[in-house]
VEXTI-435462 format. One record per residue (C-alpha): residue number from 1; residue in one letter; x, y, z. Coordinates in pm, 1 decimal. Example, Ala and Ser with C-alpha at 12.3 -4.5 7.8 and 13.67 -1.06 7.14 Angstrom:
# VEXTI-435462
+-----+------+----------+----------+----------+
: seq : type :       xx :       yy :       zz :
+-----+------+----------+----------+----------+
:   1 :    A :   1230.0 :   -450.0 :    780.0 :
:   2 :    S :   1367.0 :   -106.0 :    714.0 :
+-----+------+----------+----------+----------+
END
This chain:
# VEXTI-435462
+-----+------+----------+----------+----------+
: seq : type :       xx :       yy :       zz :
+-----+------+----------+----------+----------+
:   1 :    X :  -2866.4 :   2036.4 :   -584.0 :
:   2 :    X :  -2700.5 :   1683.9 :   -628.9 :
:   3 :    X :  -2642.7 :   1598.8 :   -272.9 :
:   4 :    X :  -2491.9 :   1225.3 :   -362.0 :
:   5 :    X :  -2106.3 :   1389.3 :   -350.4 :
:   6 :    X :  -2198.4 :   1553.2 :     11.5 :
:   7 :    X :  -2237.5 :   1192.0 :    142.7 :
:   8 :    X :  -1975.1 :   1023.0 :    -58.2 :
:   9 :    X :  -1717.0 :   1255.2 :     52.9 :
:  10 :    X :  -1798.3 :   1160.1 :    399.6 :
:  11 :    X :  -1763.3 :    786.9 :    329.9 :
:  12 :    X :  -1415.6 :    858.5 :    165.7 :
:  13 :    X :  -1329.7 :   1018.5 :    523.5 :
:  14 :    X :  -1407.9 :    716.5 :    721.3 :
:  15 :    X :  -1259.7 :    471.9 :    443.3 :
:  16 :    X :   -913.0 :    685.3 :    485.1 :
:  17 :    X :   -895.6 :    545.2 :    825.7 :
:  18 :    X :   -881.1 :    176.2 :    730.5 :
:  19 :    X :   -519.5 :    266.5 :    580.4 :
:  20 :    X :   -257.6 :    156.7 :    849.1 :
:  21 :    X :   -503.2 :   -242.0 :    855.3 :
:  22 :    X :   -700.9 :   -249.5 :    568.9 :
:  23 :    X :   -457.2 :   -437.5 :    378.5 :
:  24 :    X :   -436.9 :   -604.1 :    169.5 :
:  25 :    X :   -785.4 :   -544.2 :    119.5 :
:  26 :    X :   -908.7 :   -234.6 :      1.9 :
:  27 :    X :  -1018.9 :    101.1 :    247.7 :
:  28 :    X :  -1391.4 :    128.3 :    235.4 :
:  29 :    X :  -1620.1 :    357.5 :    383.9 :
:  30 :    X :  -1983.2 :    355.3 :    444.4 :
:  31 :    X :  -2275.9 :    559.9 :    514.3 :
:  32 :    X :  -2674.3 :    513.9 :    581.1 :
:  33 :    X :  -2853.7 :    812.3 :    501.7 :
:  34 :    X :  -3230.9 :    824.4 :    583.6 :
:  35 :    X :  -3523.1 :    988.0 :    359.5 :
:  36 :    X :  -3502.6 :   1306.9 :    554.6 :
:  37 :    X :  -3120.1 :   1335.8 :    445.2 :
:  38 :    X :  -3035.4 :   1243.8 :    795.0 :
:  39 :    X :  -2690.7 :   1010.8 :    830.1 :
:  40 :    X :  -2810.1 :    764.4 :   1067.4 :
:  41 :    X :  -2492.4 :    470.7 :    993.1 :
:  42 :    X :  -2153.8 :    463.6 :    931.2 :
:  43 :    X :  -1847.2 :    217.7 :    878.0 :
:  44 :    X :  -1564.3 :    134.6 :    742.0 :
:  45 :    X :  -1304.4 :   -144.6 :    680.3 :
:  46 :    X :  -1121.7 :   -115.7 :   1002.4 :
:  47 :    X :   -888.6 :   -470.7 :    987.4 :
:  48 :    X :   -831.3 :   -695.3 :    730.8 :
:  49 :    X :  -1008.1 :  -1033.6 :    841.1 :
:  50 :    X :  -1283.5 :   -794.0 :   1019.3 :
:  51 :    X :  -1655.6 :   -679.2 :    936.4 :
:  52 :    X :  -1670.3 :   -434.0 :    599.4 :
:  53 :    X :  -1750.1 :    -90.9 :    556.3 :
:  54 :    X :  -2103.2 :   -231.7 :    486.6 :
:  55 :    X :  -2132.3 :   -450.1 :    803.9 :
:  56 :    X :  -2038.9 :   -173.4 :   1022.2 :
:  57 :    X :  -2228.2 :     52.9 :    890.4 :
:  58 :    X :  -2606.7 :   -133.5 :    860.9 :
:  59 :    X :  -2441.1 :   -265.0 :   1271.1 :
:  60 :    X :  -2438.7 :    104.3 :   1372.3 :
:  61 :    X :  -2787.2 :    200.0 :   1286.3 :
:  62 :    X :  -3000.5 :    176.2 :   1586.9 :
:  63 :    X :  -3338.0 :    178.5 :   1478.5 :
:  64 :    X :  -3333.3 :    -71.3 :   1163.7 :
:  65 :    X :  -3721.4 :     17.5 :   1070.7 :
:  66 :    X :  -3600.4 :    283.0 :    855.5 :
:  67 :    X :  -3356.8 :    149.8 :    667.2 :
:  68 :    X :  -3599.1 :     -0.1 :    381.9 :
:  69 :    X :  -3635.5 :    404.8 :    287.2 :
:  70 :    X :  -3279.9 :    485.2 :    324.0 :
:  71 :    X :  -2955.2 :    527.4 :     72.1 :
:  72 :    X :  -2639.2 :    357.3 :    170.7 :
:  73 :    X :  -2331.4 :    550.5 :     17.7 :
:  74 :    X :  -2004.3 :    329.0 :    -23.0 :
:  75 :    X :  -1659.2 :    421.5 :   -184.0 :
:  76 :    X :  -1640.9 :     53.9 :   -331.1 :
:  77 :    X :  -1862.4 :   -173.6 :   -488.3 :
:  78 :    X :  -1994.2 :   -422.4 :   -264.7 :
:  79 :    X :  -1792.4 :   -720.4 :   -261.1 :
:  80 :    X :  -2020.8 :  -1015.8 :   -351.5 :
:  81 :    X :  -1806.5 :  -1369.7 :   -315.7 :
:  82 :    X :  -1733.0 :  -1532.7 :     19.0 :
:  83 :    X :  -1402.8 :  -1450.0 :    158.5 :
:  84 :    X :  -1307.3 :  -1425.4 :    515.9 :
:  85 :    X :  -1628.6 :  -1243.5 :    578.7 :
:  86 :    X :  -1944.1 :  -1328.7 :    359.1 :
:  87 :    X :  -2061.7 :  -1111.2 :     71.3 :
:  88 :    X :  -2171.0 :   -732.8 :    161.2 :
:  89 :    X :  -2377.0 :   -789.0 :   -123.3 :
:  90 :    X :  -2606.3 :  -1021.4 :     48.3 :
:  91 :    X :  -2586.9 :   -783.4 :    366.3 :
:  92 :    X :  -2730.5 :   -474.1 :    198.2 :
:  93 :    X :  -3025.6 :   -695.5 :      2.9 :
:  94 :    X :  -3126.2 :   -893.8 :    383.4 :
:  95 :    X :  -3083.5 :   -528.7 :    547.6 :
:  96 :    X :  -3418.4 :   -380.6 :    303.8 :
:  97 :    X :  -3187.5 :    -84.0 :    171.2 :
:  98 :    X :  -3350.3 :      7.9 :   -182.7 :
:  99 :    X :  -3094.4 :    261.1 :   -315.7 :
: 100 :    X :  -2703.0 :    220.2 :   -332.7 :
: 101 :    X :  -2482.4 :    488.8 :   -476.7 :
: 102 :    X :  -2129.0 :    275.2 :   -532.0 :
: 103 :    X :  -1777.6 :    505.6 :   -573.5 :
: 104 :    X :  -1621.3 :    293.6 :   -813.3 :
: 105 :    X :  -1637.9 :    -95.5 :   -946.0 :
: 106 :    X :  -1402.0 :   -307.3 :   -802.0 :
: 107 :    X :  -1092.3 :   -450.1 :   -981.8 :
: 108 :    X :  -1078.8 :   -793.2 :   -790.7 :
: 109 :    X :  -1193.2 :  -1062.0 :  -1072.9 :
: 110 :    X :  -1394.4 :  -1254.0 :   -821.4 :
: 111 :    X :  -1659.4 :   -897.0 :   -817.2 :
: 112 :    X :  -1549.5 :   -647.0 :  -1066.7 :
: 113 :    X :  -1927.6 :   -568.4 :  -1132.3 :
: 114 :    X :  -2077.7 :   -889.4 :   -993.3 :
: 115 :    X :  -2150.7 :   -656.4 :   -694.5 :
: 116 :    X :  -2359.8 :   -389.9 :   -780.5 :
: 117 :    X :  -2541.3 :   -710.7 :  -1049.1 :
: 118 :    X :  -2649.3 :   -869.4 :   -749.4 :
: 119 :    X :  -2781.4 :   -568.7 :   -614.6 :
: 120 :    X :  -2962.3 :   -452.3 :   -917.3 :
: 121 :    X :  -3091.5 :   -824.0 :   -964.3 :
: 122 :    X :  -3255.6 :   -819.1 :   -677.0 :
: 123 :    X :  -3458.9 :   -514.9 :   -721.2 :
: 124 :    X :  -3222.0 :   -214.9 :   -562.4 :
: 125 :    X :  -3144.6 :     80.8 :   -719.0 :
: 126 :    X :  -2773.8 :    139.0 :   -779.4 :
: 127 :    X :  -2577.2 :    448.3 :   -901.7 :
: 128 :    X :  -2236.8 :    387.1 :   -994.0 :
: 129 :    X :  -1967.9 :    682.9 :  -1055.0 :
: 130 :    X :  -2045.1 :    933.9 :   -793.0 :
: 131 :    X :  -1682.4 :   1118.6 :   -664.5 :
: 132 :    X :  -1505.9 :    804.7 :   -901.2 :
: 133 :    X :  -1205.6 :    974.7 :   -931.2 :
: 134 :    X :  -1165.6 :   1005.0 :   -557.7 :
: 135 :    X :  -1279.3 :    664.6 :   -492.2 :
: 136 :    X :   -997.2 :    509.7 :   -691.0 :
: 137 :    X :   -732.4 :    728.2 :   -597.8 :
: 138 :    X :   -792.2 :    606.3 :   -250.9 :
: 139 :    X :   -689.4 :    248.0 :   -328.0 :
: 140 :    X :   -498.6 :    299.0 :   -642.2 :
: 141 :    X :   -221.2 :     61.1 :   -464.4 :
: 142 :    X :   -537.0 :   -200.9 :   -475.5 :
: 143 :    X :   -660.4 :   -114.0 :   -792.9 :
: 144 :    X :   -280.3 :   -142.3 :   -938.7 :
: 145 :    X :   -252.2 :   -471.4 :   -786.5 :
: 146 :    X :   -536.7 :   -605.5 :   -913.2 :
: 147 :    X :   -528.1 :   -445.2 :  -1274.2 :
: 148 :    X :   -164.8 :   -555.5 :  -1296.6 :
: 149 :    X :   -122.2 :   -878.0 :  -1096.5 :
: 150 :    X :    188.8 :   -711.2 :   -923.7 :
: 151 :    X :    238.4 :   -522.7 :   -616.3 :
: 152 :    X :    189.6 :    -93.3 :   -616.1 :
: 153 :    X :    613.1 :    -45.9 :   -567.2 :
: 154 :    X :    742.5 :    278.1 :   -417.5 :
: 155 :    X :   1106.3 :    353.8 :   -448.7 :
: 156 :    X :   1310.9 :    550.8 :   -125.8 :
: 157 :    X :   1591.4 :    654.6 :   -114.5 :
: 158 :    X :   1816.9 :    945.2 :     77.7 :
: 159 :    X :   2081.1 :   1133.6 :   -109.3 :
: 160 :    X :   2363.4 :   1454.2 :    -45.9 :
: 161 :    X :   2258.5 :   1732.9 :   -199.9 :
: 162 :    X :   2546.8 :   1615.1 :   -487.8 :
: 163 :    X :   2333.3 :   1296.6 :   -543.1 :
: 164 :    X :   2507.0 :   1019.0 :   -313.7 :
: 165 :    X :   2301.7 :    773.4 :   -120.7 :
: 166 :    X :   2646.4 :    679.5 :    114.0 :
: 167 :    X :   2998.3 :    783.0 :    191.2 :
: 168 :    X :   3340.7 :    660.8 :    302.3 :
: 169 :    X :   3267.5 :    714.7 :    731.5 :
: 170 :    X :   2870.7 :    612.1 :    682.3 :
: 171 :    X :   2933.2 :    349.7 :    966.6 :
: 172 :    X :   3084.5 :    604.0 :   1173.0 :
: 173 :    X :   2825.5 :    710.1 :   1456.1 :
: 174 :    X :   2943.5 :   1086.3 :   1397.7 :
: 175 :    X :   2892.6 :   1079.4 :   1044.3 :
: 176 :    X :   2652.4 :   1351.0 :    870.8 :
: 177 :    X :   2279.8 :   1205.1 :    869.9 :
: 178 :    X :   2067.2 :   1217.7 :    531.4 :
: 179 :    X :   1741.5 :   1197.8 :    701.3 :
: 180 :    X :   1669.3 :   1401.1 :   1043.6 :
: 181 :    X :   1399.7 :   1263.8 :   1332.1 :
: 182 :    X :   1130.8 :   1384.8 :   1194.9 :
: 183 :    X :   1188.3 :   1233.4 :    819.2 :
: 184 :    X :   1293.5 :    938.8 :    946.5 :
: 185 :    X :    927.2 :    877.1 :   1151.7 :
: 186 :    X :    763.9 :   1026.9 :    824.4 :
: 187 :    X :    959.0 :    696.0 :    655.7 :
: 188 :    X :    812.0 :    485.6 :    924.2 :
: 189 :    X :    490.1 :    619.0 :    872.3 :
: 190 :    X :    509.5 :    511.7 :    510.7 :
: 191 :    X :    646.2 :    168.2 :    592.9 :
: 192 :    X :    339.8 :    117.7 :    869.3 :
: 193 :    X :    136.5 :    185.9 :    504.9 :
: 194 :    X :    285.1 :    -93.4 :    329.4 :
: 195 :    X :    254.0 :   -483.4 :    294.3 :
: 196 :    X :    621.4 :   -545.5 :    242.2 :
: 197 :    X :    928.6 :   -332.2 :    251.8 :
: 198 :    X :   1216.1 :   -488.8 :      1.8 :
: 199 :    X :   1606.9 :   -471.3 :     43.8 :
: 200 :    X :   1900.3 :   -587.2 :   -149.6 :
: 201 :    X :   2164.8 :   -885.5 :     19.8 :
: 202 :    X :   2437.1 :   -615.2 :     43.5 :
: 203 :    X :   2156.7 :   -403.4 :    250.8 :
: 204 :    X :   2154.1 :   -682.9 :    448.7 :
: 205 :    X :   2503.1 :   -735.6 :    503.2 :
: 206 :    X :   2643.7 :   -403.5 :    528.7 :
: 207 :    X :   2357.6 :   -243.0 :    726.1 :
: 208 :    X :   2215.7 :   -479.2 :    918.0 :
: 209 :    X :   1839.2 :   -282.7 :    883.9 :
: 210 :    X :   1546.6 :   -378.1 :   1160.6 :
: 211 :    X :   1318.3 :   -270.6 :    890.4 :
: 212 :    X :   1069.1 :   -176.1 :   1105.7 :
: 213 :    X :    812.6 :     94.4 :   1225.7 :
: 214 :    X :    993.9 :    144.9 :   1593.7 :
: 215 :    X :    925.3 :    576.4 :   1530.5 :
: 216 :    X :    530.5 :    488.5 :   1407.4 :
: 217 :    X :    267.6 :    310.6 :   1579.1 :
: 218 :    X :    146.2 :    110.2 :   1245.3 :
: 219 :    X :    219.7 :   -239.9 :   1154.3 :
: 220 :    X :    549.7 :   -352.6 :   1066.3 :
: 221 :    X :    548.7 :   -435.6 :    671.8 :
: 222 :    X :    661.7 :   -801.0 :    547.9 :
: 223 :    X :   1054.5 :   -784.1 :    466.5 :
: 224 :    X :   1125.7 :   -934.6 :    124.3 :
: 225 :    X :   1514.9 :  -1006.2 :     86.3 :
: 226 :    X :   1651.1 :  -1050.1 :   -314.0 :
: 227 :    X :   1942.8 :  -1277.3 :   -247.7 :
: 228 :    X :   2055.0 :  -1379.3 :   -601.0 :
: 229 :    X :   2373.8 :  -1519.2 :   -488.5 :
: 230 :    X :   2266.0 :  -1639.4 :   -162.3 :
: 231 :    X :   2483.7 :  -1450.3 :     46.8 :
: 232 :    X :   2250.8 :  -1362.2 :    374.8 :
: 233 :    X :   2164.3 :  -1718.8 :    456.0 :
: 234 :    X :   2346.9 :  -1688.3 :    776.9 :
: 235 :    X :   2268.0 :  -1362.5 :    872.8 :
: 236 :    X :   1858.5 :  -1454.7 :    896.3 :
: 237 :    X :   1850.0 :  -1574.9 :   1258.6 :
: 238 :    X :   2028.1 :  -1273.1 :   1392.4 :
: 239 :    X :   1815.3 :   -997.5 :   1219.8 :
: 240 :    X :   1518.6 :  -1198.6 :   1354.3 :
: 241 :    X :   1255.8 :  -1084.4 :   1106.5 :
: 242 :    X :    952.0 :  -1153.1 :   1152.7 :
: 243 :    X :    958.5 :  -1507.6 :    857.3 :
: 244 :    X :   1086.0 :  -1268.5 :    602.3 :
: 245 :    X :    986.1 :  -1353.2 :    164.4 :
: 246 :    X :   1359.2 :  -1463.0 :     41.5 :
: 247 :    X :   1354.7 :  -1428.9 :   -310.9 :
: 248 :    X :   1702.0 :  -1639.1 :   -410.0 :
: 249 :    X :   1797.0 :  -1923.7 :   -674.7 :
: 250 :    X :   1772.1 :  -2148.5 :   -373.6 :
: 251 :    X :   1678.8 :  -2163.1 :    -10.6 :
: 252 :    X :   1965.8 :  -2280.4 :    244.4 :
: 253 :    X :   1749.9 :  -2563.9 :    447.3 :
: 254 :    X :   1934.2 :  -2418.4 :    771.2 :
: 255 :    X :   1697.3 :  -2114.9 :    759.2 :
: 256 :    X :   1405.3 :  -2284.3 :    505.3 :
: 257 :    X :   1177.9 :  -2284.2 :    840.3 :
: 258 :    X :   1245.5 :  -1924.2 :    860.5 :
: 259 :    X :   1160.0 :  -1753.1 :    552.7 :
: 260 :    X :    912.7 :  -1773.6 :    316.3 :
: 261 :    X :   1175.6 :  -1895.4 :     33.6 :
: 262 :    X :   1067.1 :  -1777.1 :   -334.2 :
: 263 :    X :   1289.4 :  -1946.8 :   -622.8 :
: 264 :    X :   1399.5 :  -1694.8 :   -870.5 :
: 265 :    X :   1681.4 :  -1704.8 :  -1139.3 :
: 266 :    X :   1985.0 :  -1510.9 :  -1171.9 :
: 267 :    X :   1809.2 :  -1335.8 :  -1460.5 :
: 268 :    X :   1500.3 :  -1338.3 :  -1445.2 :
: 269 :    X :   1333.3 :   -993.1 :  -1492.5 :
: 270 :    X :   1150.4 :   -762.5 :  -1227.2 :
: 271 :    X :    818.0 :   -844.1 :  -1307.0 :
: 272 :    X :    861.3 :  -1176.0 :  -1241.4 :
: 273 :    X :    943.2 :  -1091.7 :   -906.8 :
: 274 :    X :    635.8 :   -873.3 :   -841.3 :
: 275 :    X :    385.7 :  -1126.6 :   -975.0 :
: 276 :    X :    523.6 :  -1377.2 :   -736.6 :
: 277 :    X :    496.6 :  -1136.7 :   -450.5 :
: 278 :    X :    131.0 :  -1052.7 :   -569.4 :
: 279 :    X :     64.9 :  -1427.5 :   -578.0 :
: 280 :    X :    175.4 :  -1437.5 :   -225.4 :
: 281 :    X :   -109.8 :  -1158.1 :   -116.2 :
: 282 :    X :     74.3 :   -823.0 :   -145.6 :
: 283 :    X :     -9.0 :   -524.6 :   -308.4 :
: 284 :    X :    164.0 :   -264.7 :   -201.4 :
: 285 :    X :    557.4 :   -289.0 :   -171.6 :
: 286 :    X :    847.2 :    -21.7 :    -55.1 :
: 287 :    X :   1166.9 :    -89.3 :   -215.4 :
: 288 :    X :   1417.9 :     97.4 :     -1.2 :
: 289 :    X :   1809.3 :    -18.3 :   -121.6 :
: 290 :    X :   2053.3 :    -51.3 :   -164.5 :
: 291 :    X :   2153.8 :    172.3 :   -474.2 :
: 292 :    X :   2195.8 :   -137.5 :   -684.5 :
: 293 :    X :   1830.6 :   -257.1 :   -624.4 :
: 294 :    X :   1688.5 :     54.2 :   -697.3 :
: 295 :    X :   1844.1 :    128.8 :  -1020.2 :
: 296 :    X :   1716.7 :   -161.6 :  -1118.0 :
: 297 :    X :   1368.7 :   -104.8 :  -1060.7 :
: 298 :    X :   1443.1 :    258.9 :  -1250.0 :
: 299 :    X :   1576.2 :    113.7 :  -1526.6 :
: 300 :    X :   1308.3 :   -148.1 :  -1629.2 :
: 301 :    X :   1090.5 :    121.3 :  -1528.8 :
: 302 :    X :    859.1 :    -97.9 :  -1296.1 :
: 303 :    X :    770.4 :    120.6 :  -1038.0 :
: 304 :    X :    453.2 :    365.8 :   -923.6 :
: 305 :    X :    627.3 :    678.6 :   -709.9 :
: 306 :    X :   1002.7 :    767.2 :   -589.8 :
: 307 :    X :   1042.2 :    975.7 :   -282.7 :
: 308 :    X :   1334.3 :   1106.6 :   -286.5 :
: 309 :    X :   1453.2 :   1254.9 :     23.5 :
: 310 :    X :   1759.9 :   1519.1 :    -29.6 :
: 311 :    X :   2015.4 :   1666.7 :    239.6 :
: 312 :    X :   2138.1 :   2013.5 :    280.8 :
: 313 :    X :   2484.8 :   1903.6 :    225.1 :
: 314 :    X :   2774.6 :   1785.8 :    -45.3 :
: 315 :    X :   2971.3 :   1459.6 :     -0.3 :
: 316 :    X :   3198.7 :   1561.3 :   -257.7 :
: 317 :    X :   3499.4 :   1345.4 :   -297.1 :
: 318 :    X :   3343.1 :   1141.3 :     37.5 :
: 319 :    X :   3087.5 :   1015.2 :   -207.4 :
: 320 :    X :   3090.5 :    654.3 :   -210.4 :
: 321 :    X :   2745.1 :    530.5 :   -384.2 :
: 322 :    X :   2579.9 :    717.7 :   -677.1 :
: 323 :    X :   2205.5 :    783.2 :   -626.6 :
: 324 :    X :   1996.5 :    650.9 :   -905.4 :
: 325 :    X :   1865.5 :    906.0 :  -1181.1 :
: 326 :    X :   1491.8 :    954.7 :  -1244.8 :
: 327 :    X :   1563.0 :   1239.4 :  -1548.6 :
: 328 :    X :   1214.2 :   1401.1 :  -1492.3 :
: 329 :    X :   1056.3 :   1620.6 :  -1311.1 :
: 330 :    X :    901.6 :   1612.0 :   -968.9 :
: 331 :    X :    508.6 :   1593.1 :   -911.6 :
: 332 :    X :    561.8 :   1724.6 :   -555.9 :
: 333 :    X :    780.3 :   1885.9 :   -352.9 :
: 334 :    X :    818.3 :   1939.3 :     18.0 :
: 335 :    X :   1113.8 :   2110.4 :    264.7 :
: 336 :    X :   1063.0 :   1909.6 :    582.1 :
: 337 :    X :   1293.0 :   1986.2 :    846.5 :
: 338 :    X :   1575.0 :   2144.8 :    607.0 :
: 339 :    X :   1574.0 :   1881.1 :    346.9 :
: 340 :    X :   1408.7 :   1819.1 :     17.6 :
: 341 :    X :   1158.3 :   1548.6 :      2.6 :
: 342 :    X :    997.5 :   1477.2 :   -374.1 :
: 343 :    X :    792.6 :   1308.8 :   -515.0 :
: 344 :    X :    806.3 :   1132.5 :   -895.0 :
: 345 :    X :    568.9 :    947.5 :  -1092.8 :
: 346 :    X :    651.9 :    812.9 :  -1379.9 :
: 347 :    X :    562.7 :    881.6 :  -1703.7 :
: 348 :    X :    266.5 :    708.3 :  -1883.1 :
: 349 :    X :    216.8 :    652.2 :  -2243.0 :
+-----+------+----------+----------+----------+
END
């Protein structure tokens, strides 16, 4: 009986709970497993700038003698550069564990292999592959990142059951309400999992969004602002973001302390965009509005998953703003609290 995926599905448990801090780093889970089969460590990547899955793990074990006949387990290959912390690599070797079994290789150019080399170079066994699908799918917003040199984007939007995203009285406090409570801390809960939530200037403007995760108890994400025509300028020091990315064709010096101020061009395409944010150390990004922005992104077809969040209830001829229009099917659907929520992924050649 192969025990290996017994283990490794235990480290993909504890790397799972890295996901509200890990970022922009990778999750990563750990575990120490003695020659008697016994797990006698465990860790994982709890805070970006912290100890790694390794470090917590080899830190938990309380009688070190035996670790020279045990079998660490971890989702991701070690990491073997110096960084914020210094190479897990290095950690395992000084520890005396002889046998690795690594999830998946990591994307990141500075160890994408180097890793597990180092390991193997200085005489421990490693087994790469075990539960590799899993692995990846649990950072597949890192491994896009990496692999693409632009952030994993998510698209959200709310729509009427007749496919608007806003009507005529939508500043009107009595006005019908896409999402309910509960979706609405659901959408929190995804923002809390996401380096950087993006809006449109007319967002901006017409909404006046805190873009933050007030119903979840995660982080607040970066707020990224496209300004092409450099309309929000004055509006920065009121919303009092937290020195929000302004991507505009140029930053008004009243606010330049303010923001981190990206240049961009009028036309320049999407992916530009996304490479500069990448540059700038994120890797995930939520691009919620306004209907404008988002059709964009669906039309150049840059983009990783749209949920798409659907109310019991026509606008008809109080339909102001046409949702965008994916044209395939859904991958997932759920009814949460009355409404529709699904999920698309694009399609791959």
């Amino acid at each position: 009986m192969d025990i290996n995926p017994q283990y490794m599905s235990r480290a993909l448990q504890l790397a799972a709970i890295g996901r509200y801090n890990a970022s922009p780093n990778p999750m990563v889970g750990a575990v120490i497993v003695d020659a008697a089969g016994k797990i006698i460590g465990e860790g994982y990547h709890r805070c970006c700038g912290e100890g790694h899955a390794e470090v917590n793990a080899v830190a938990s074990v309380k009688n070190r003698d035996g670790l020279c006949d045990s079998t660490m387990y971890v989702t991701l290959e070690p990491c073997s550069h110096y960084g914020k912390t210094p190479p897990c690599a290095n950690l395992i070797i000084q520890s005396g564990i002889k046998r690795v079994v690594v999830g998946c290789l990591d994307p990141f150019e500075k160890v994408s292999g180097r890793g597990v080399q180092m390991l193997r170079d200085a005489g421990v066994e490693v087994e790469v592959g075990v539960l590799k699908q899993e692995c990846e799918q649990l950072n597949v917003r890192f491994f896009t990142a990496h692999k693409l040199r632009r952030p994993y984007v998510i698209l959200k939007w709310a729509q009427s059951k007749d496919g608007f995203m806003d009507h005529e009285r939508s500043r009107d406090a009595n006005a019908k309400r896409f999402s309910t409570p509960l979706t609405s801390m659901l959408v929190h809960q995804l923002r809390a999992q996401c380096d950087a939530i993006m809006v449109g200037s007319n967002t901006i403007i017409v909404d006046r969004p805190k873009l933050n995760t007030r119903l979840w108890g995660g982080r607040s994400p970066r707020v990224v602002i496209v300004d092409r025509r450099n309309r929000v300028t004055e509006l920065i020091k009121e919303l009092q973001f937290n020195r929000p990315m302004y991507l505009a064709s140029k930053c008004d010096t009243r606010c330049a302390n303010l923001v981190e101020w990206i240049e961009i061009d009028g036309d320049e395409p999407i992916e530009s965009w996304l490479h500069k944010l990448y540059e700038h150390g994120i890797t995930s990004l939520l691009v919620e509005g306004g209907a404008t922005l988002l059709k964009s992104f669906v039309d150049c077809g840059v983009w990783d998953v749209a949920r798409v969040e659907t109310a019991p209830f026509d606008l008809n001829q109080s339909g102001r703003c046409v949702a965008p229009s994916l044209n395939i099917s859904p991958r997932d659907i759920k009814m949460i609290d009355g409404n529709k929520i699904e999920f698309y992924f694009p399609d791959k050649a």
